[in-house]
N, C-alpha and C positions, 0 to 999 in steps of 0.2 A: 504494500500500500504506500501512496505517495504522498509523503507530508512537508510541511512548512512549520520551523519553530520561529513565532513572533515573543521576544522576553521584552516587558517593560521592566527597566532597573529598577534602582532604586531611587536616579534622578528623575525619572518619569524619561528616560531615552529608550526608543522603540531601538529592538534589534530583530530582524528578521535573518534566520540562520545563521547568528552569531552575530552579523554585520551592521553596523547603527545605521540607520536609515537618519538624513540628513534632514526633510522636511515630510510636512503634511502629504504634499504631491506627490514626492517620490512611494511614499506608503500606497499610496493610493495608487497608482501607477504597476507597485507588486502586485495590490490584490487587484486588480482589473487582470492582470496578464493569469496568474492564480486560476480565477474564475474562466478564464476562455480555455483552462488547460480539460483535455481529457482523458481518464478522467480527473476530476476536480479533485485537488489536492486535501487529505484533513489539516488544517490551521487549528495546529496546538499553541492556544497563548498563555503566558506565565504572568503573574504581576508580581511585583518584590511586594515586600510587603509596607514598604516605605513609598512608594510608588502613589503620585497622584491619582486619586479616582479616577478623575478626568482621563486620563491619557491612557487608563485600561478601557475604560467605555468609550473614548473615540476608536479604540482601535476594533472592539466590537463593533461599534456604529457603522464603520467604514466598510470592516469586512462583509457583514447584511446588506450595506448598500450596494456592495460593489459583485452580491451574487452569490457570494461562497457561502455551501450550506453545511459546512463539512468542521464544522467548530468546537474546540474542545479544550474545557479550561482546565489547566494541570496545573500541580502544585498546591493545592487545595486542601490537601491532606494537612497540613499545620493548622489549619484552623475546626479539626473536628473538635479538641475539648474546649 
């Protein structure tokens, strides 16, 4: 299966497969290309746990917007208790 790892740090900086993504567009520009792939990649995204809200929910927002249904939030596990 073909995936994509999106990490938001912990400065709220997006990394898509390790690699910091520079602006807004250029994210959006991955997931548009992402979405046209087939099939459609899963987008596992991570947030630090220091990590602006904002900038975990733009990066969901974008990826919905942008088509991809293949979403999958990891790391989640530290906050079971």
């Amino acid at each position: 299966v073909c995936s994509s790892d999106l990490d938001v740090d912990g400065n709220s900086v997006v990394n898509w497969n390790g690699k910091p993504v520079g602006s807004r567009a250029e994210l959006e520009e991955l997931l548009k290309q992402a979405a046209a792939m087939q099939p459609q990649p899963e987008l596992h995204i991570r947030s630090h746990p220091k990590a602006k809200y904002e900038a975990a929910a733009g990066v969901l927002a974008s990826a919905q917007r942008n088509g991809l249904n293949k979403l999958g939030i990891v790391g989640t596990e530290q906050f079971i208790n």
